[in-house]
DOKE-192665 format. One record per residue (C-alpha): x, y, z; residue in three letters. Coordinates in steps of 0.2 Angstrom, whole numbers, always signed. Layout:
REM DOKE-192665
u=X&v=Y&w=Z&residu=ala
...
This chain:
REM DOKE-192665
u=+0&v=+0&w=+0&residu=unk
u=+14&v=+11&w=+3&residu=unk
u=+22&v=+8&w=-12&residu=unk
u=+6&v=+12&w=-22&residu=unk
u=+3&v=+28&w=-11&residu=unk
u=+18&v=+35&w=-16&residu=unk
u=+20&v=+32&w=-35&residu=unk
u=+15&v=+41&w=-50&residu=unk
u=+13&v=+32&w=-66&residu=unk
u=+6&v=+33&w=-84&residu=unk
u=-13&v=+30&w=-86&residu=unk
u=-16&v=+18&w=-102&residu=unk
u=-23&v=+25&w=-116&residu=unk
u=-33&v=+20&w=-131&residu=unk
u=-28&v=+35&w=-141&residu=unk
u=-23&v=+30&w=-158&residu=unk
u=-10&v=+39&w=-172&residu=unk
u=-1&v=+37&w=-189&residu=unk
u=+14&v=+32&w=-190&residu=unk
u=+25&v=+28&w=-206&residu=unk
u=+28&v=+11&w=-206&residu=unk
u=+40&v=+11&w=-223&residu=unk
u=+54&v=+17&w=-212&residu=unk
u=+55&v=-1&w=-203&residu=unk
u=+61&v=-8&w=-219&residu=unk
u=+77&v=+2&w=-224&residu=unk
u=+88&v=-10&w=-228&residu=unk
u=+102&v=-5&w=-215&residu=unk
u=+91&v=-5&w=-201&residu=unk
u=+93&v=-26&w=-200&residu=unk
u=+111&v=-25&w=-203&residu=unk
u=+111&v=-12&w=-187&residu=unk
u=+103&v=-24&w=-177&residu=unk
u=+113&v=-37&w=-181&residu=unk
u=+130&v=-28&w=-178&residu=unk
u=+125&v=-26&w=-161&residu=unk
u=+138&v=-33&w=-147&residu=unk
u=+144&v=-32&w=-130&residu=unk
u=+158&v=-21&w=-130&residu=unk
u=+170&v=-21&w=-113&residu=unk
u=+182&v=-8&w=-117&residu=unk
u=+175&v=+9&w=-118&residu=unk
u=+187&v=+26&w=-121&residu=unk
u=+189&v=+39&w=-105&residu=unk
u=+174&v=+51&w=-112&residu=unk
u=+160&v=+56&w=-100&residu=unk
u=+144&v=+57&w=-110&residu=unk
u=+137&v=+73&w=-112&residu=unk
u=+118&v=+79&w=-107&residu=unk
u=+110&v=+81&w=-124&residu=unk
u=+116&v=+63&w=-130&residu=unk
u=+108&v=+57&w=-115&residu=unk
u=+90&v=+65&w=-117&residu=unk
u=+91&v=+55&w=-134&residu=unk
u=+96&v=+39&w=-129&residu=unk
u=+83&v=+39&w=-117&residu=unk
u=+71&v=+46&w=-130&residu=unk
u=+72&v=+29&w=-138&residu=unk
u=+71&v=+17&w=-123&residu=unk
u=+55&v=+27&w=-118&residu=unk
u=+47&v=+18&w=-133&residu=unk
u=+49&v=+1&w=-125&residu=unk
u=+31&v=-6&w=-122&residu=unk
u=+25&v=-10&w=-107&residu=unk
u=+11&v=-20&w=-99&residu=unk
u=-6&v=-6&w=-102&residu=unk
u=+8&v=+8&w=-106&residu=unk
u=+12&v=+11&w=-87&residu=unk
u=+32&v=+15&w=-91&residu=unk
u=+37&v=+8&w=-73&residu=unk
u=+56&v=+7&w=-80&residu=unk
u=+67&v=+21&w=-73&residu=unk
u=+87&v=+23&w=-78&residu=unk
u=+97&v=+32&w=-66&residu=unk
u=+115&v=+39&w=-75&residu=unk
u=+129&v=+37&w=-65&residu=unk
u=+147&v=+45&w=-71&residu=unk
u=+154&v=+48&w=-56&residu=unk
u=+169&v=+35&w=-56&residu=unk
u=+170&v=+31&w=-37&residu=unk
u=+153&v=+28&w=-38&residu=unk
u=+153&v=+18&w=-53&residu=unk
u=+168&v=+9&w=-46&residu=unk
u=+159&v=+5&w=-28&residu=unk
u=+144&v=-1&w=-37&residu=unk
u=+152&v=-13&w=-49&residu=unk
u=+160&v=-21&w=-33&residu=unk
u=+144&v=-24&w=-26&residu=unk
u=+139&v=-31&w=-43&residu=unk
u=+156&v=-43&w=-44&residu=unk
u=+155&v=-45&w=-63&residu=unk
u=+166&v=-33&w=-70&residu=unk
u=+184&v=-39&w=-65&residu=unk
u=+197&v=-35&w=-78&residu=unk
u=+189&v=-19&w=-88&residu=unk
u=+180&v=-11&w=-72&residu=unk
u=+194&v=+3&w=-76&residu=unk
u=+187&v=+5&w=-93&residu=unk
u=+169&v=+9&w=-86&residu=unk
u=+165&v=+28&w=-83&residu=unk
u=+147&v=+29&w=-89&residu=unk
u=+133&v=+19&w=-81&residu=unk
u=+116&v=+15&w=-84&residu=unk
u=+105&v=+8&w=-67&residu=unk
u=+89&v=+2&w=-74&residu=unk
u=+75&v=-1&w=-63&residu=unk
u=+59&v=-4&w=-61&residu=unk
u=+45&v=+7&w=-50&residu=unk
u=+35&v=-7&w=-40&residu=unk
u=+19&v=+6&w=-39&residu=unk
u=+13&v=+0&w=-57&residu=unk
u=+9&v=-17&w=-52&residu=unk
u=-7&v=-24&w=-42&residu=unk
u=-5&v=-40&w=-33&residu=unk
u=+6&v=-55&w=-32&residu=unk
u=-2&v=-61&w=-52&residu=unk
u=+8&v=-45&w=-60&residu=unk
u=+26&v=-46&w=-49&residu=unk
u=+35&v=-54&w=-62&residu=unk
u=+31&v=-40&w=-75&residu=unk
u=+41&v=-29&w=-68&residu=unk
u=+57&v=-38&w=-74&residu=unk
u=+48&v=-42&w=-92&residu=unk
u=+44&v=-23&w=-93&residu=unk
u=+63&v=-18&w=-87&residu=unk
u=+70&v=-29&w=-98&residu=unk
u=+60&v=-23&w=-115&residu=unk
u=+68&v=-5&w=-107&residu=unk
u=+86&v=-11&w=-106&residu=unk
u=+85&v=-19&w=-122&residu=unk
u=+79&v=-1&w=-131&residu=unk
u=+92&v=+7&w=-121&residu=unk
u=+102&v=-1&w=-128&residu=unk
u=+97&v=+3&w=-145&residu=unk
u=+98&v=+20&w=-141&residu=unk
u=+115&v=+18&w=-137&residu=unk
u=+120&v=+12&w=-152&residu=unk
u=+111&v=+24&w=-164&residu=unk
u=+123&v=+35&w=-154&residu=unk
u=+137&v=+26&w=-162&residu=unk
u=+142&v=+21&w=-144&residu=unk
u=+143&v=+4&w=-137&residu=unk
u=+139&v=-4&w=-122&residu=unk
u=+138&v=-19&w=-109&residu=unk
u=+122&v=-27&w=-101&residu=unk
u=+130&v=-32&w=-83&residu=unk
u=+117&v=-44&w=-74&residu=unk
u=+109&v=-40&w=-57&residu=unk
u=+110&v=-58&w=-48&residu=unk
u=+112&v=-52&w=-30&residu=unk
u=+105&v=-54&w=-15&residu=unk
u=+93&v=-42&w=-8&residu=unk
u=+104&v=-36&w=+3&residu=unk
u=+118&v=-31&w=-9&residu=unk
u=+102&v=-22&w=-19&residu=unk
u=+99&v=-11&w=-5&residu=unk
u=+119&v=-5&w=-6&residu=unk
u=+118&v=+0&w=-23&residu=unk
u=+101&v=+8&w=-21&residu=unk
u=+108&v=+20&w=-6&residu=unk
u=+123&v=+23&w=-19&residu=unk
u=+114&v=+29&w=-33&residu=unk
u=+97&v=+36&w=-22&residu=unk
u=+86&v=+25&w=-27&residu=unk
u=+68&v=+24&w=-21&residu=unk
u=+66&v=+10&w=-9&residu=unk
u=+50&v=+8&w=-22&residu=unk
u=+60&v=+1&w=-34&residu=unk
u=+68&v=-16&w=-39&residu=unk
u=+83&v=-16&w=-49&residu=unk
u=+82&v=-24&w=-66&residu=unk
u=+101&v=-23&w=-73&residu=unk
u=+118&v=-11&w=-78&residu=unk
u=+121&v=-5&w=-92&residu=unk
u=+140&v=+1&w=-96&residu=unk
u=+143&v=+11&w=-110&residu=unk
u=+152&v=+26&w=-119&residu=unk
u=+164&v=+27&w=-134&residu=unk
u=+172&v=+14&w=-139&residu=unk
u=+192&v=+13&w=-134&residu=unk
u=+198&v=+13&w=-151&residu=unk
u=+183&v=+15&w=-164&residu=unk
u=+193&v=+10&w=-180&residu=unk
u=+198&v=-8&w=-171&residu=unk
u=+184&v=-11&w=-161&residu=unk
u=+187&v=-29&w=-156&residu=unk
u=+172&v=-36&w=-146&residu=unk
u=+168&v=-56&w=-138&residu=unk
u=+165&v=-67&w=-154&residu=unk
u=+150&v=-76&w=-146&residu=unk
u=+142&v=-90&w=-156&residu=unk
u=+123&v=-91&w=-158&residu=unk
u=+112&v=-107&w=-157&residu=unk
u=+104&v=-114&w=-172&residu=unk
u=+89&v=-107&w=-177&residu=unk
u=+80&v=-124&w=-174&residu=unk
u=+86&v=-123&w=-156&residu=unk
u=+78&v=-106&w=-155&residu=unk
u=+62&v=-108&w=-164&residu=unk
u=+47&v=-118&w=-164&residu=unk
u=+33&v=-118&w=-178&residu=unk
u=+19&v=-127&w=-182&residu=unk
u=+11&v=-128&w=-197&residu=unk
């Protein structure tokens, strides 16, 4: 009740508009998508403001469950505090150094009614991250999704770092920024299942 008291979020809406759907068929959009990669290595540069706004522009088009936008992402780019998180978070050993601009995403546990809906929390967070991401990328940037497995009490650390509502569950980190050196960037060569492995059909 406390949580639902003291949380504002976006009424669902039926309204309805145009939109142009010949621009999700340029032919580089596929390519972009599938050029994206975990990048480890970023260069020195703190992000500025405006290419901030933009990222988040795009994640704010992530759906979610009756449009309640529950996901929040918290910019940190501060270094000790980057630093202190990502030891909390245990993930990051050998390019910690590398990592001076961070993304917390959470989620804001006021959208949700009863225990059917606590899971969507994390489905909604995650379709957030995912656009984040995106937006990182048509930023020409690069970036790192660091997982989240910890124990409550090792979530409650991080949320005093970073001043996060007590409201809110943590969904994951995002690292990212310029890439070290954009001319070689070398990332993980991570091999995909088979397509078979992935999809089911029935005819």
């Amino acid at each position: 009740q406390f949580i639902k008291d003291n949380t504002n979020f976006i009424e669902p809406s039926s309204a309805l508009k145009i939109t142009n759907q010949n621009l999700l068929s340029e032919l580089d959009f596929r390519k972009k998508l599938i050029n994206r990669s975990s990048n480890r290595r970023f260069s020195k540069n703190i992000i500025k403001e405006d290419v901030i706004k933009r990222i988040i522009e795009v994640a704010q088009k992530a759906p979610s469950q009756c449009n309640r936008q529950t996901s929040r992402a918290y910019l940190i780019q501060n270094k000790e505090k980057i630093n202190n998180i990502l030891s909390i978070q245990g993930g990051t050993a050998g390019y910690k150094e590398y990592i001076n601009n961070l993304f917390i995403v959470s989620g804001d546990l006021g959208g949700w009614q009863g225990p059917q809906q606590r899971n969507q929390v994390y489905v909604d967070g995650a379709l957030f991250s995912m656009m984040l991401m995106l937006g990182i990328q048509s930023e020409k940037l690069v970036s790192c999704s660091l997982n989240l497995a910890i124990k409550n009490s090792d979530e409650k650390k991080i949320k005093i770092i970073a001043s996060i509502p007590k409201s809110e569950r943590l969904i994951m980190l995002i690292a990212f920024g310029e890439a070290e050196n954009p001319t070689k960037n070398i990332v993980a060569s991570s091999p995909r299942r088979k397509l078979n492995e992935v999809l089911s059909s029935e005819q």
